[in-house]
N, C-alpha and C positions, 0 to 999 in steps of 0.2 A: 504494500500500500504506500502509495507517496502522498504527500502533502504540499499544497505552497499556500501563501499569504503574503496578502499585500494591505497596507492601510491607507486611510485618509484621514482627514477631521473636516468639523465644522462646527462654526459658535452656533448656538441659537437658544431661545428662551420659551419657558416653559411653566404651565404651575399642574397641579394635579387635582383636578375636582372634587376629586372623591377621597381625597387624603387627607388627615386632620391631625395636621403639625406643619413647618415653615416650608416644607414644598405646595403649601395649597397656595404660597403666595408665590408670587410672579416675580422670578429670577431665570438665572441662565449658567449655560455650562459649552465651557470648551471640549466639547464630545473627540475622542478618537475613536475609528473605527477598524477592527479588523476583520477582512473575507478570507474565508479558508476552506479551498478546494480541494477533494480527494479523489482520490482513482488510481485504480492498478496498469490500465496501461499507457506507457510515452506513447509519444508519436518518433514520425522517423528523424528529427534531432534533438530528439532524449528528453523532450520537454513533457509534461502534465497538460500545462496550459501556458499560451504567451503571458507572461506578465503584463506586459503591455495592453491589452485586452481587457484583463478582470481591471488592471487598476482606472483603466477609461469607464468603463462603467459602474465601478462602485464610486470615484470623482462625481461622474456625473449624475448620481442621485445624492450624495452629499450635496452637489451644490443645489437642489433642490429645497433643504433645510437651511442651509445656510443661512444666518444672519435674519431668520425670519421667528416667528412667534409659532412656536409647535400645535399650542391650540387654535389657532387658526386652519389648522388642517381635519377635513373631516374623516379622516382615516385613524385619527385617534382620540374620538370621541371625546375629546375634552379630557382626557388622559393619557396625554406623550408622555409614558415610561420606557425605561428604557429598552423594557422588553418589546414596547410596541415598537419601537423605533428599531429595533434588532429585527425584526418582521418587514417592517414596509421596506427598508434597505436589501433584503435578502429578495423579495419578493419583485422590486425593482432590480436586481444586476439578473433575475432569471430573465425578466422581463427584454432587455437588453442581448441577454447571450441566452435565448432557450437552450442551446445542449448540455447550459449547467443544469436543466432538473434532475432531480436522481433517477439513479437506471438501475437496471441489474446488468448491465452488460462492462462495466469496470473499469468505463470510460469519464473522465473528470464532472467529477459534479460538485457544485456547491453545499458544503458540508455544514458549516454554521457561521455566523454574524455575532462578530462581540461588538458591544457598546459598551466605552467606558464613561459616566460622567465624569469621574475624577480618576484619580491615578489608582486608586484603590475602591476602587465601585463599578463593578464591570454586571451589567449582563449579556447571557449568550442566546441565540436563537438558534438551534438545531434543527436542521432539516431533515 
């Protein structure tokens, strides 16, 4: 089995509606993210998957978030956590490169989506 990952980030702000302590109030966090692809077999020059590739489209739904107010989005319901945000980003790079859905056939798919708010506050989205 191989593996590769690439990350991005992006700032954005966020509160939590249904949380009742100081994320219900409206702040922000300089999110990093990391995509991590798996699958048994290369291609014919040893690669998984082009780097170049996953990191154009996981960039380009980051910048989607970017620099905007997360409950303004209706894809999370008035609660962008992190694990929603590990979903819609996951759900966007399939979006971008379909042959990452999972397969059985042992060819590179999209494996999971870490969000970290801070350096020590990570969730994962496993696919």
């Amino acid at each position: 089995m191989y593996e590769v990952r690439v990350e991005a980030d992006f700032a954005a702000a966020h509160f939590l509606k249904d949380y009742h302590g100081k994320c219900e109030n409206l702040h922000g966090h300089n999110y990093k993210v990391y995509a991590h692809v798996q699958g048994n077999k290369l291609d014919e020059g040893g690669m998984l998957l082009d780097f170049t590739e996953l990191k154009a489209a996981l960039r380009k739904t980051c910048s989607l978030l970017d620099h905007k107010n997360l409950n303004d989005f209706d894809y999370f319901k008035q609660n962008p956590s992190a694990e929603r945000i590990a979903t819609f980003i996951a759900e966007n790079i399939i979006q971008d490169i379909p042959s990452l859905k999972k397969n059985d056939t042992g060819n590179a798919y999209l494996y999971a989506v870490d969000v970290f708010e801070t350096d020590t506050s990570r969730a994962r989205y496993i696919l």
